[in-house]
N, C-alpha and C positions, 0 to 999 in steps of 0.2 A: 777557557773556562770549561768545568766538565760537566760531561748532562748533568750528574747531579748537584752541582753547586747551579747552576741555572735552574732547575727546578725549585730549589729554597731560595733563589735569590726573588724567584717569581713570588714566592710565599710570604714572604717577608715582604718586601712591598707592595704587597698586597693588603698586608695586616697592619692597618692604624695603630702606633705605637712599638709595633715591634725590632725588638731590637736584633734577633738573629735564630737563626735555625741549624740544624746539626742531622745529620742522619749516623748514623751509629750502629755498630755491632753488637753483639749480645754483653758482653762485659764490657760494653759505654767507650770502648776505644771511637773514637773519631772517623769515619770515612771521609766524608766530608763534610763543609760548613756555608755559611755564610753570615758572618757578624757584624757587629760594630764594635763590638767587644773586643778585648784586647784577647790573642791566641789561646797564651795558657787559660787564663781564666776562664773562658769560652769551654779547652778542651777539658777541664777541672769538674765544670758544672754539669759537662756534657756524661763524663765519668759518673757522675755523684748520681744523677738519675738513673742510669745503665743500673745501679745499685741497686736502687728504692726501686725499678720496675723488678727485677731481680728478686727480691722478696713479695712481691705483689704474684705473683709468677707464682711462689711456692706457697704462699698465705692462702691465693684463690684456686687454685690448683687441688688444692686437699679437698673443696666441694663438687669434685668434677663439673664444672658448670665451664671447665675452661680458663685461661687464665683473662687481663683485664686488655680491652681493647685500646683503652685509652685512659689518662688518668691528669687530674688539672691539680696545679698546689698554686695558694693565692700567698705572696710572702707580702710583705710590708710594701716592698719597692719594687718588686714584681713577680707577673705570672708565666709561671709554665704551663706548658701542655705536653706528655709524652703519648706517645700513639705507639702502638704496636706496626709492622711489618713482617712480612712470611722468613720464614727461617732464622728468628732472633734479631734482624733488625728492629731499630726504632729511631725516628722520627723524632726533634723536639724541636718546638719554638720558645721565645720567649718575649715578654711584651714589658715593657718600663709600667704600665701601668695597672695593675692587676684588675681592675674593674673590666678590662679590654680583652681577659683572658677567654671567652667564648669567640671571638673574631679569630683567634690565632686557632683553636678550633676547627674553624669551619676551613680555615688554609689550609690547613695538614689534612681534612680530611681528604679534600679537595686534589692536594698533591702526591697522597698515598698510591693510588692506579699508577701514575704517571713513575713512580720511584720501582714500583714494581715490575712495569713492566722495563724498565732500565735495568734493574739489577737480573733481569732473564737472560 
């Protein structure tokens, strides 16, 4: 296993309901994971954010305030969380049930130190 799938494996079992985590490069490719979800769809969703922070990036950005540290979407059957990391990485969790999306939260933030100083 690589440190960084042990650091999301830590996260996710950490986080009541969650179904899995991703760390990611700037245009949502995959570095690593850890799921229950089935691959593609995992690396699909993991994409589809890398997108919408992406735009969030260039939306917030226009105010110079910086771009968004973090950012939660509640869907019907579940929630995510994306979090930023240094150099265009980012971090996602996601939880089956979206009322639970603050716990997955408090994981990532919790695991961001530990991803960073990995990726040094």
């Amino acid at each position: 296993m690589t440190p960084f799938k042990a650091i999301l494996k830590r996260a996710v079992e950490a986080t009541p309901g969650a179904v899995g985590g991703a760390f990611a490069d700037s245009e949502g490719e995959m570095v690593d994971s850890f799921a229950t979800y089935d691959p593609h769809e995992w690396a699909v969703l993991t994409a589809h954010y890398g997108v919408v922070l992406a735009q969030l990036h260039s939306a917030f950005g226009v105010f110079h305030f910086g771009g968004p540290e973090y950012f939660m979407v509640s869907h019907q059957k579940l929630g995510i969380v994306v979090h930023t990391l240094e150099g265009g990485y980012f971090v996602l969790m996601a939880v089956s049930d979206p009322a639970r999306v603050t716990f997955a939260l408090t994981a990532l933030q919790a695991s961001v130190s530990e991803l960073q100083r990995e990726m040094a």
